[in-house]
C-alpha positions as CSV (number, residue, x, y, z in Angstrom):
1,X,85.2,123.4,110.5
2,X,82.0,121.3,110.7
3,X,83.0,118.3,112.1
4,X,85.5,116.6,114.8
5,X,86.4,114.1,112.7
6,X,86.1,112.9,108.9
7,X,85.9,109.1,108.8
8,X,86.8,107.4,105.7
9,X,85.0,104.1,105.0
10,X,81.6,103.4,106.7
11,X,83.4,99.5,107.6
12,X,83.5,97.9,111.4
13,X,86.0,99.9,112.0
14,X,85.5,103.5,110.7
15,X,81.5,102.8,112.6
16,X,82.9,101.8,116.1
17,X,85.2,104.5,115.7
18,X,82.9,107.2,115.0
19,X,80.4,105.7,117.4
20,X,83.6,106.3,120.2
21,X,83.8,109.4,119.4
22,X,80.2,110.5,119.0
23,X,79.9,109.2,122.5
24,X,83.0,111.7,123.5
25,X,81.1,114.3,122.7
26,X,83.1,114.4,119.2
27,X,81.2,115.1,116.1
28,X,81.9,112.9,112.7
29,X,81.0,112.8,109.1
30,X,81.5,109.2,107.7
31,X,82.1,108.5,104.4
32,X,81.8,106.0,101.7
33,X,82.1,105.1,98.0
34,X,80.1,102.7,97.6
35,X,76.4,102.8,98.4
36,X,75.6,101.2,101.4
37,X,77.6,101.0,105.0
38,X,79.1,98.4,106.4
39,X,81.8,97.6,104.2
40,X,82.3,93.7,103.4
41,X,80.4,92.5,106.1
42,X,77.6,94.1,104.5
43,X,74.2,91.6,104.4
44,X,71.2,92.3,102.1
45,X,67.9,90.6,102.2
46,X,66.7,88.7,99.6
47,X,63.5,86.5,99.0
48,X,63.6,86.5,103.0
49,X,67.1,85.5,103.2
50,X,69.7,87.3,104.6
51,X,72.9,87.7,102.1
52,X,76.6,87.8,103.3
53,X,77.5,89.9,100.1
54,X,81.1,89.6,100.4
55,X,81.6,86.6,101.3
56,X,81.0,84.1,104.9
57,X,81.1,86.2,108.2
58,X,80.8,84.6,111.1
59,X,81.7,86.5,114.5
60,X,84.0,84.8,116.8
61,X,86.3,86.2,119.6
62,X,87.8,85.1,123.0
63,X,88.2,88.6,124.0
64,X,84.9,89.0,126.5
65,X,85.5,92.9,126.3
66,X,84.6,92.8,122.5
67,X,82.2,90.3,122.5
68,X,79.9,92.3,125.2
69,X,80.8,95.3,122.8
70,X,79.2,94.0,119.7
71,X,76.2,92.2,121.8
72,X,75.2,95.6,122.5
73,X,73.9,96.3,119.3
74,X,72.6,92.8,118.3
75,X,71.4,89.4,119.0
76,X,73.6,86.6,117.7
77,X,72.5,83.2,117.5
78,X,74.4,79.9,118.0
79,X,75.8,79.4,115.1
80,X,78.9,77.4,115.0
81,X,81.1,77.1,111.4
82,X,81.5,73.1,110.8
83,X,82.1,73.5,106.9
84,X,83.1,70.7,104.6
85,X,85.5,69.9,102.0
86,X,84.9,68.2,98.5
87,X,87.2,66.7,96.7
88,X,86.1,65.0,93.9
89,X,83.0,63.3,94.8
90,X,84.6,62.7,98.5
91,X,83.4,64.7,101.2
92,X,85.4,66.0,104.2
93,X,84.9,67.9,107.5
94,X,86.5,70.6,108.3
95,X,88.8,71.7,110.2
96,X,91.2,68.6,109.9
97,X,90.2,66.6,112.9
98,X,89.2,63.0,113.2
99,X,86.0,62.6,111.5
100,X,88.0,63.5,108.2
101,X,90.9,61.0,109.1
102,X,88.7,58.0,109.7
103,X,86.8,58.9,106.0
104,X,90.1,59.5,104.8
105,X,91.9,56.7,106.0
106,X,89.2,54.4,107.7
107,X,90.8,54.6,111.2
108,X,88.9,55.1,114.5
109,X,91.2,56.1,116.9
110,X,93.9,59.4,117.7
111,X,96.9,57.3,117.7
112,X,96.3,55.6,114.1
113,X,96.0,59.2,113.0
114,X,98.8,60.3,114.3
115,X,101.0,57.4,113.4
116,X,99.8,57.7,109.7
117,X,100.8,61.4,109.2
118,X,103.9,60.8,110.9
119,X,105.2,58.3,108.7
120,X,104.2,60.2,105.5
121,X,106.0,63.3,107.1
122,X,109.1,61.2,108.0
123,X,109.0,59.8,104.5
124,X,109.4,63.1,102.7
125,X,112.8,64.0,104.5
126,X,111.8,67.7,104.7
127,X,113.9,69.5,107.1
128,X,113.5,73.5,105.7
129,X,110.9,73.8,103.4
130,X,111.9,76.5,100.4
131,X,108.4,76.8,99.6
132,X,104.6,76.5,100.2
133,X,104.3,72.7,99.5
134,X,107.5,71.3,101.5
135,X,106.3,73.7,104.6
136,X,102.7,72.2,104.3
137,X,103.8,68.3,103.4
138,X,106.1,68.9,106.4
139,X,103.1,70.4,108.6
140,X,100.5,67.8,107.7
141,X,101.8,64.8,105.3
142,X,100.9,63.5,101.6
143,X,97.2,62.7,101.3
144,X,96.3,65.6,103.7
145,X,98.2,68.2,101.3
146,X,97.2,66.5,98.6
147,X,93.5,66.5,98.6
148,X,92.6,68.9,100.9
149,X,94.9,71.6,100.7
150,X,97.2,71.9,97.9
151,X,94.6,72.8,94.6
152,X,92.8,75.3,96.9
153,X,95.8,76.9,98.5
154,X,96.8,77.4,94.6
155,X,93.4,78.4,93.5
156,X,93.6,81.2,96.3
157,X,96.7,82.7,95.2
158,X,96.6,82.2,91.8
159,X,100.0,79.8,91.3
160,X,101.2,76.9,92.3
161,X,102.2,75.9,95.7
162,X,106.1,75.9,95.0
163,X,106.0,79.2,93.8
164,X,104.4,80.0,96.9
165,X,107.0,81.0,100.0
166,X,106.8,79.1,102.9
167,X,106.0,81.4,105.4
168,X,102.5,81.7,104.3
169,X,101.3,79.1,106.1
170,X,103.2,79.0,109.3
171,X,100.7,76.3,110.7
172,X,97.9,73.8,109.9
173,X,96.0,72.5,112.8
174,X,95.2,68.3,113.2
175,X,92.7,68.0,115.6
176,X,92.7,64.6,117.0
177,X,89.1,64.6,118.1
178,X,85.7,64.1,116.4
179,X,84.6,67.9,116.6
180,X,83.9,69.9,113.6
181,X,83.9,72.9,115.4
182,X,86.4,75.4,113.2
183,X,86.7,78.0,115.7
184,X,88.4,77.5,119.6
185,X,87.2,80.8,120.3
186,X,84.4,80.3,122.8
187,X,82.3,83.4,121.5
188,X,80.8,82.4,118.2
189,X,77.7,83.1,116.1
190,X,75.8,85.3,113.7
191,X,73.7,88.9,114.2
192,X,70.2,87.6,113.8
193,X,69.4,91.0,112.4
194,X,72.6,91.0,110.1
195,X,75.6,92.9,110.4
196,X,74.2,95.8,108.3
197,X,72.4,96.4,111.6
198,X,75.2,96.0,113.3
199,X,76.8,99.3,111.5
200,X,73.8,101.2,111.1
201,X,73.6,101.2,115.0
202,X,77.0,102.0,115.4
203,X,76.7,105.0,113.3
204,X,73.7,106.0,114.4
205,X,74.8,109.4,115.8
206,X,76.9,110.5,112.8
207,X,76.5,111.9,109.4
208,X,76.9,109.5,106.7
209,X,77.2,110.1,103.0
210,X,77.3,107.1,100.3
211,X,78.5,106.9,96.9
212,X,81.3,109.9,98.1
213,X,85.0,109.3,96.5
214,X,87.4,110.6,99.3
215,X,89.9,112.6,96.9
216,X,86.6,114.8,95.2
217,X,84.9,115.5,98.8
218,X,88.1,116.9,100.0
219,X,88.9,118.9,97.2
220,X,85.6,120.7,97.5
221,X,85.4,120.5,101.0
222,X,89.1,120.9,102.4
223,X,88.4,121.9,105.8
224,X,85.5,119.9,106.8
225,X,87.0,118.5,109.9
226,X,89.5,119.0,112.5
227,X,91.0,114.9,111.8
228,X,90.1,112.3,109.6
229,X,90.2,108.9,109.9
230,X,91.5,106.8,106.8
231,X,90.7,103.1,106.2
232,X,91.0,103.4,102.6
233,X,94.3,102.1,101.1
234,X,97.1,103.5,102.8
235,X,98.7,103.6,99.4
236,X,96.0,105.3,97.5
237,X,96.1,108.4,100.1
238,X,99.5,109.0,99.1
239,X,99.0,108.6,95.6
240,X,100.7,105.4,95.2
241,X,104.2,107.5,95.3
242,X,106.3,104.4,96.4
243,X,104.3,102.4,93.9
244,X,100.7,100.0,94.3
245,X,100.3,97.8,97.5
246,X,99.2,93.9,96.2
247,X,96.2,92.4,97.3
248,X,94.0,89.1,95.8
249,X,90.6,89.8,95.0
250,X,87.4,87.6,95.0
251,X,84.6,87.7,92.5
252,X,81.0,86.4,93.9
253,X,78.4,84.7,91.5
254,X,74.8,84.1,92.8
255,X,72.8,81.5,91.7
256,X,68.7,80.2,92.8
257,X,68.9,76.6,92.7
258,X,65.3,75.1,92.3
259,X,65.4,73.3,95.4
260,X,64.9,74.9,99.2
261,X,68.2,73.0,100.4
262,X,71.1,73.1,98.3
263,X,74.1,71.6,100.1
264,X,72.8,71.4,103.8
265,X,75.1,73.6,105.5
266,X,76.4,76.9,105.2
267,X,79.9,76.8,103.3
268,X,81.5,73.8,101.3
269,X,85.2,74.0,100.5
270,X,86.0,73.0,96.6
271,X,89.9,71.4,96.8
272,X,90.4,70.4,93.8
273,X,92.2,72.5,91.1
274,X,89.7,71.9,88.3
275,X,86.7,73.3,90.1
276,X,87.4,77.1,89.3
277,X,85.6,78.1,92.7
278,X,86.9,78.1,96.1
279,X,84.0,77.4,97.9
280,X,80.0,78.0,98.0
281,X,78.2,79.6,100.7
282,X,74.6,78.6,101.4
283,X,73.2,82.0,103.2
284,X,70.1,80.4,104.8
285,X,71.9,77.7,106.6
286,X,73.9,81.2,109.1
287,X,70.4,81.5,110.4
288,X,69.0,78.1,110.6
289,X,66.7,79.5,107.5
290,X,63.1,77.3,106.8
291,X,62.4,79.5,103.6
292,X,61.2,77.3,100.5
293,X,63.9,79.0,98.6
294,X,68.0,79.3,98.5
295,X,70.5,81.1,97.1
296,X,73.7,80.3,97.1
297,X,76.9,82.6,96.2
298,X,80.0,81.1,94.6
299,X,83.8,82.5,95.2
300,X,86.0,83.1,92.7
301,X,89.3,84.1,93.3
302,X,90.6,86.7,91.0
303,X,94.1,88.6,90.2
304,X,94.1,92.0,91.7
305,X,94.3,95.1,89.6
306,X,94.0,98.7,90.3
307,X,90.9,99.7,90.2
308,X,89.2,96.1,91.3
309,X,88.2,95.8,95.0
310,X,91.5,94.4,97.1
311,X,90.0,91.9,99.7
312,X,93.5,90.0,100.9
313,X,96.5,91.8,101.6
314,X,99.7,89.6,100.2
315,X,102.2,90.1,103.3
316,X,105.5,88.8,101.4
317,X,108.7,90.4,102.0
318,X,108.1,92.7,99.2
319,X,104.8,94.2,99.5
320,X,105.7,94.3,103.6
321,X,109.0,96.6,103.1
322,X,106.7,98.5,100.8
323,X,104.0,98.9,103.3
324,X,106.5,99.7,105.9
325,X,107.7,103.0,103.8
326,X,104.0,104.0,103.3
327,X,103.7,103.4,107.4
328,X,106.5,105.5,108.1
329,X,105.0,108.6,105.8
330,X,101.7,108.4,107.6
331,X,102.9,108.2,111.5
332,X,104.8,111.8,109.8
333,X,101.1,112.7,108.5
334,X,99.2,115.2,110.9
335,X,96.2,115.2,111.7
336,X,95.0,111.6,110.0
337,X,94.7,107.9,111.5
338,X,95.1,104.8,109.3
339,X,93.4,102.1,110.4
340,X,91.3,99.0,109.4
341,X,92.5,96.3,106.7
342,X,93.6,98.7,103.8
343,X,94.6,101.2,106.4
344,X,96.9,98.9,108.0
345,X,97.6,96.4,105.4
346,X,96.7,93.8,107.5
347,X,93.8,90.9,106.7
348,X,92.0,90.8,110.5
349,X,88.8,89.0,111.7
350,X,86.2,91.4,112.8
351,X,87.1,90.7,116.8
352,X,90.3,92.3,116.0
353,X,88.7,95.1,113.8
354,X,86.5,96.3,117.1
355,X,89.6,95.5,119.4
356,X,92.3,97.8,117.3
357,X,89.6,100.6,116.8
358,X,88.6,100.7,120.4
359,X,92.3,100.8,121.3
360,X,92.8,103.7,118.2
361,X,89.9,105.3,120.3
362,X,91.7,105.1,123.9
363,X,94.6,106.3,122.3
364,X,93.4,109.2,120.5
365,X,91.6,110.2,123.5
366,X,94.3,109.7,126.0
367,X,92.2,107.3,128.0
């Protein structure tokens, strides 16, 4: 056998784990089918700007262990994720805090907040919410739900909020102080270089092949490494024997608007139903960009389908008792680790991705 290890998928985590092991002495042959690394955080220039492909990625993590990890390899800048939500022609900040309850309500103060979503709360008479819209009217009150959560909660999943269980969301934060700050993590920014960078340095001292299906490499090449390392779908590698894992997609569209500042800052949230999109992301504004140009990317949420790239895993009872079975028949699987978001089933920021492959990494090392 050539290699130590076969990692599947040249994302975060497949690249910090081969980098791991590359540093143990191990040798690895990454793997991808599409044809450039870094998975969805993958950032491509264009017309000097730096595009988030799949959609907004902005780093942010309390954990100082994985924050010093990632700072090896890149410079971030000071970026911090205030976005705003539109609702009609009303503009809102985001997260829920008190700049949006005095536009929303024309108050000034914490308490008149407070006592305002407590009365709409105490007027609904919800005591166990059945479904999506009782346990968010419950968390957050009428006009909250109403404009600012309910159309693109729906939009997102593709049905209405009462068909929706409740356990989806299990909380929605009020802030009740003027700080548009969306993140409490105090950690936060963006790669200056990109987070293509970011991978390509992480996998600096493997082997890497693009545009390489898993299933056709390893027929040809069955014993080309000791392990391998899977963060494909858990369900594809076992041929979908217990049936297909569900997921909701997202579909980007790019557009040049003939202007050099589109919507002055970096994402805007679209709540209402009728707008089809979720939200647009402005790419110059995650680096401060002063290019007379923009482009600006807008997301589409989209029915998953075989075949169609999964981005969000749907954690309901259903598809989690079906995960589990898939779980239990790769923990019996020799010789290959699961991990990442379609390895795991399991929607994670990319703190989380470094964390769980740097623990995989102690584990599979005994350290």
């Amino acid at each position: 056998m050539q290699y130590d290890y076969l990692v599947v998928g040249a994302g975060l985590y497949g690249a910090v784990f081969a980098h791991e092991a590359v540093k143990r002495g191990k040798k690895c042959l990454v793997i991808d089918k599409r044809n450039h690394i870094a998975g969805n955080i993958y950032c491509a220039e264009e017309e000097g700007i730096l595009i988030h492909r799949y959609g907004a990625h902005i780093f942010h993590t309390s954990d100082e262990e994985v924050w010093e990890y990632a700072k090896q390899f890149v410079t971030f800048n000071h970026f911090i994720n205030s976005p705003v939500a539109r609702y009609r022609d009303e503009l809102y900040n985001l997260p829920f805090n008190m700049n949006t309850f005095s536009k929303m309500w024309g108050i000034r103060t914490p308490d008149e907040a407070k006592a305002i979503i407590a009365g709409q709360i105490a007027g609904l008479g919800i005591t166990e919410p059945k479904n999506l819209e009782e346990q968010a009217l419950r968390l957050v009150g009428t006009d909250v739900y109403e404009k600012l959560v309910k159309g693109y909660t729906e939009k997102q999943w593709g049905r209405p909020c009462t068909a929706l269980p409740a356990f989806i969301i299990r909380r929605l934060p009020l802030r009740f102080t003027y700080d548009n700050n969306y993140f409490s993590d105090p950690h936060q920014g963006v790669p200056k270089e990109g987070y293509t960078v970011l991978v390509e340095k992480l996998l600096a001292g493997s082997d890497v092949l693009l545009r390489t299906e898993y299933r056709e490499f390893i027929r040809v090449n069955p014993n080309a490494a000791y392990k391998t390392v899977f963060t494909g779908p858990i369900d594809e590698f076992f041929d979908f024997c217990y049936g297909s894992l569900e997921y909701r997609s997202v579909r980007f569209e790019d557009e040049h608007p003939d202007t050099d500042n589109y919507q002055g800052c970096a994402v805007v949230n679209y709540t209402e139903a009728e707008v089809p999109y979720t939200r647009i992301i402005e790419h110059k504004h995650f680096a401060f960009g002063t290019q007379p140009t923009t482009i600006i990317s807008k997301e589409y949420p989209s029915e998953w389908r075989p075949g169609v790239e999964p981005y969000y895993p749907i954690n309901d009872e259903k598809n989690t008792k079906l995960y589990e079975k898939y779980k239990a028949k790769a923990d019996q699987t020799e010789n290959v680790l699961f991990g990442g978001r379609l390895g795991t089933y399991r929607y994670y920021d990319m703190d989380k991705v470094i964390a769980r492959a740097l623990e995989d990494v102690r584990a599979e090392f005994g350290e």
